[in-house]
C-alpha positions as CSV (number, residue, x, y, z in Angstrom):
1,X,-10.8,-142.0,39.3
2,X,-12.2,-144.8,41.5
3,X,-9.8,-146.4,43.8
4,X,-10.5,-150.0,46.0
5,X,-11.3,-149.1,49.4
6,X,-8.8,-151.0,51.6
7,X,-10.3,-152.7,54.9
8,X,-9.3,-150.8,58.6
9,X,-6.4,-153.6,58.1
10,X,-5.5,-152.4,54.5
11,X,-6.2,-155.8,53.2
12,X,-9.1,-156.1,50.5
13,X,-11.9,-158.4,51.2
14,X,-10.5,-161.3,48.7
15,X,-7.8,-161.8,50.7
16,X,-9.8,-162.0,53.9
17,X,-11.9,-164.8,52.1
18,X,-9.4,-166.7,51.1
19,X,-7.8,-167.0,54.7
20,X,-11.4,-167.6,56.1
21,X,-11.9,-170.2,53.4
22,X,-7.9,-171.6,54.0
23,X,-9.0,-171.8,58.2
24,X,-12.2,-173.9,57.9
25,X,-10.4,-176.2,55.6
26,X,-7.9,-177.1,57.8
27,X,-10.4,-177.3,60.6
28,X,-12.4,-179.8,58.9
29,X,-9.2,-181.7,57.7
30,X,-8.1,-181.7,61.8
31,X,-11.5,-182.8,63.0
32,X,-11.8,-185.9,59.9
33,X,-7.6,-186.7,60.8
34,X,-8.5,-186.6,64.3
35,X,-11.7,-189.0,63.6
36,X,-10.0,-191.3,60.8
37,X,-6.5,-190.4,59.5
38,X,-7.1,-192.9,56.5
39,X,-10.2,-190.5,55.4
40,X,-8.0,-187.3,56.0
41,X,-5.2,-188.9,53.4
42,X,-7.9,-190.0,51.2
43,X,-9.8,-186.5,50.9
44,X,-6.6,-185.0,50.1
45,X,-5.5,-187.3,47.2
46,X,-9.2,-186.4,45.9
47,X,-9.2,-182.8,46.5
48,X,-5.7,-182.9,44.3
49,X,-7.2,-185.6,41.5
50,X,-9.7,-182.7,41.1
51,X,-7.6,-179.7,41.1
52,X,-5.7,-181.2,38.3
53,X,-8.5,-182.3,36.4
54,X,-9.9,-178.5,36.6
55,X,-6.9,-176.5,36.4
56,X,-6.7,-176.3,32.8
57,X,-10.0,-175.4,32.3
58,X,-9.6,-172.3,35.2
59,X,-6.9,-171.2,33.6
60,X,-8.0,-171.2,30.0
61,X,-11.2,-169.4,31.4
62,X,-9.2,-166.6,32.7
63,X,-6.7,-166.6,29.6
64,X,-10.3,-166.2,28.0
65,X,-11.2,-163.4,30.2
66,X,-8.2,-161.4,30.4
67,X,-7.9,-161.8,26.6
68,X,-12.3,-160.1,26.8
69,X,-10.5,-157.4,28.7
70,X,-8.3,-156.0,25.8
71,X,-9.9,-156.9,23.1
72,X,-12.9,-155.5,24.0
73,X,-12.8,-151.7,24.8
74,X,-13.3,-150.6,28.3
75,X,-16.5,-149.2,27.9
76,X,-17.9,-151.2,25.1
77,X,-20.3,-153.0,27.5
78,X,-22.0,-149.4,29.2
79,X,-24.0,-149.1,26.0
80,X,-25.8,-152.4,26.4
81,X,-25.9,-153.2,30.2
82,X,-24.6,-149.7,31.9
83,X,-26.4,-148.0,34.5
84,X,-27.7,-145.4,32.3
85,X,-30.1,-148.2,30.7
86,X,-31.5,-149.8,33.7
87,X,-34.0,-151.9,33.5
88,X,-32.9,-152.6,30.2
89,X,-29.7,-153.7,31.1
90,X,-30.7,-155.8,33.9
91,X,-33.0,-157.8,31.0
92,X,-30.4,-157.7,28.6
93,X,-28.0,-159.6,30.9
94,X,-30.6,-162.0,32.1
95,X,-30.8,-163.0,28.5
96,X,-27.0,-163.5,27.8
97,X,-26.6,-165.3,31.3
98,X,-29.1,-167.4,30.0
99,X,-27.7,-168.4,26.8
100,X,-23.8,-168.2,28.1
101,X,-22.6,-171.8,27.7
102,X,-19.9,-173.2,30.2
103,X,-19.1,-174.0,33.9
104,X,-18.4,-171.7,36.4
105,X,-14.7,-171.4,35.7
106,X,-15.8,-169.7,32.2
107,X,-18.5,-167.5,33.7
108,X,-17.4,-165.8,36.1
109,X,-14.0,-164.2,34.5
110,X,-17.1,-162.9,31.5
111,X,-18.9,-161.5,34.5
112,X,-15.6,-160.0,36.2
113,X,-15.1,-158.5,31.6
114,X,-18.2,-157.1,31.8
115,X,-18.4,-155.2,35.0
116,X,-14.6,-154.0,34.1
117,X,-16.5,-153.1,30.4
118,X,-19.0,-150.8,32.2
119,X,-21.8,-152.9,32.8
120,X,-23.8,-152.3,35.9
121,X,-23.7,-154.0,39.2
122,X,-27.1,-155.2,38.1
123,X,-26.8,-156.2,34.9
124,X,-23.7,-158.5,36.3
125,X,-25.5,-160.0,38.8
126,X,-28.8,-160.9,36.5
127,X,-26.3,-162.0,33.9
128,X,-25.3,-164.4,37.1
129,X,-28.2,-165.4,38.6
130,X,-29.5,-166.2,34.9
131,X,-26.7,-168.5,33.9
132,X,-27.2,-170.5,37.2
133,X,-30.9,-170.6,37.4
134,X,-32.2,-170.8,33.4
135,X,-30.0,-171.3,31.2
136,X,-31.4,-171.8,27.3
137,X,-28.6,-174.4,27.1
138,X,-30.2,-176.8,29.8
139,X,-34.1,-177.0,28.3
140,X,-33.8,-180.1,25.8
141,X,-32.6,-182.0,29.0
142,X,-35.0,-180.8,31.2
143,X,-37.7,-181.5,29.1
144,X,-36.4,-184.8,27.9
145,X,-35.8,-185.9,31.5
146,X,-39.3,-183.9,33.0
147,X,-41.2,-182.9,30.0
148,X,-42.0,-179.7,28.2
149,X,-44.9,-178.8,31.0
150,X,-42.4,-179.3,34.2
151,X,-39.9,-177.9,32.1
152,X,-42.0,-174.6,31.3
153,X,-43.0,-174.5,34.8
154,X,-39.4,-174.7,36.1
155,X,-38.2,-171.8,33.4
156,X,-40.9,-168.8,34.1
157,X,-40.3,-169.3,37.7
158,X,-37.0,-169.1,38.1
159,X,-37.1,-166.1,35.1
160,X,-37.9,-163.3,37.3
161,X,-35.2,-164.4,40.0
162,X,-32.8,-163.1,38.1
163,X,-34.5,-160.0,37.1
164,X,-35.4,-158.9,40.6
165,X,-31.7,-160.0,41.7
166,X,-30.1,-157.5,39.3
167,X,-32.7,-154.5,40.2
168,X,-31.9,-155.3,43.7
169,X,-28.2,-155.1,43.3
170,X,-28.8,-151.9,41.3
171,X,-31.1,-150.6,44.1
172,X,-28.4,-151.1,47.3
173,X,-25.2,-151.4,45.5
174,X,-24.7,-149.5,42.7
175,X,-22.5,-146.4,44.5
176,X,-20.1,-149.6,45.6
177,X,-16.6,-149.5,44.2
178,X,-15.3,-152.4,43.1
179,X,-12.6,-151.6,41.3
């Protein structure tokens, strides 16, 4: 059974992130207090305006994921986008990052589903780097906005991104546990 490798401080690396994330914000709220207390007050009454507006939606999005979790068998994803398929997978989750409506807050608890579902490393990260570089659901504004040609141009450049992301991730971190 695979267990989470604990940092030398037996801490996982989430935590760490979160503290490093946690230190540069107060840093930068010091340094704009320091400069303009007015702007300091201001950024935080923003920064909580915001967090309100999106905590519903985070936490439907990981009610929505959690709920992926069980309702989906464990290994119900290996078949389509496990390790065993390879290439395959990595092009299969290109295609449903590409066509996964949503923001981020939806996204990302699917991704977490899928690698917990069996999918590889790969096909996780393609799945990602689709959804944020060509997604289906973008192209009528795109090519309303820049036109089909700019628009076409735009799509199969950014396509194998995505691709070569998710062999690369299968390439150097596929024997990483991550859970």
């Amino acid at each position: 059974m695979k267990k989470k490798i604990p940092d030398s401080k037996g801490k996982y690396a989430m935590e760490k992130i979160t503290l490093i994330f946690l230190g540069i914000v107060i840093l930068f709220y010091i340094a704009v207090y320091f400069k303009k207390p007015s702007l300091a007050i201001a950024g935080l009454r923003t920064g909580g305006i915001n967090f309100l507006r999106a905590l519903p939606l985070i936490v439907f999005a990981f009610i929505l994921g959690g709920i992926l979790q069980v309702l989906v068998p464990v290994n119900s994803f290996s078949g389509w986008l496990g390790s065993q398929k390879g290439f395959k997978a990595v092009i299969f989750g290109c295609l449903l990052g590409g066509i996964t409506p949503g923001p981020i807050y939806v996204v990302f608890p699917i991704a977490f589903s899928l690698l917990k579902g069996g999918a590889s490393v790969g096909a996780v990260i393609a799945y990602i780097v689709a959804w944020q570089t060509w997604p289906v659901r973008r192209l009528p504004i795109e090519i309303s906005l820049l036109g089909w040609q700019l628009a076409l141009i735009e799509f199969i450049l950014v396509l194998p991104l995505s691709i070569i992301a998710g062999l690369l991730a299968n390439l150097f971190f596929s024997k990483v546990i991550f859970f």
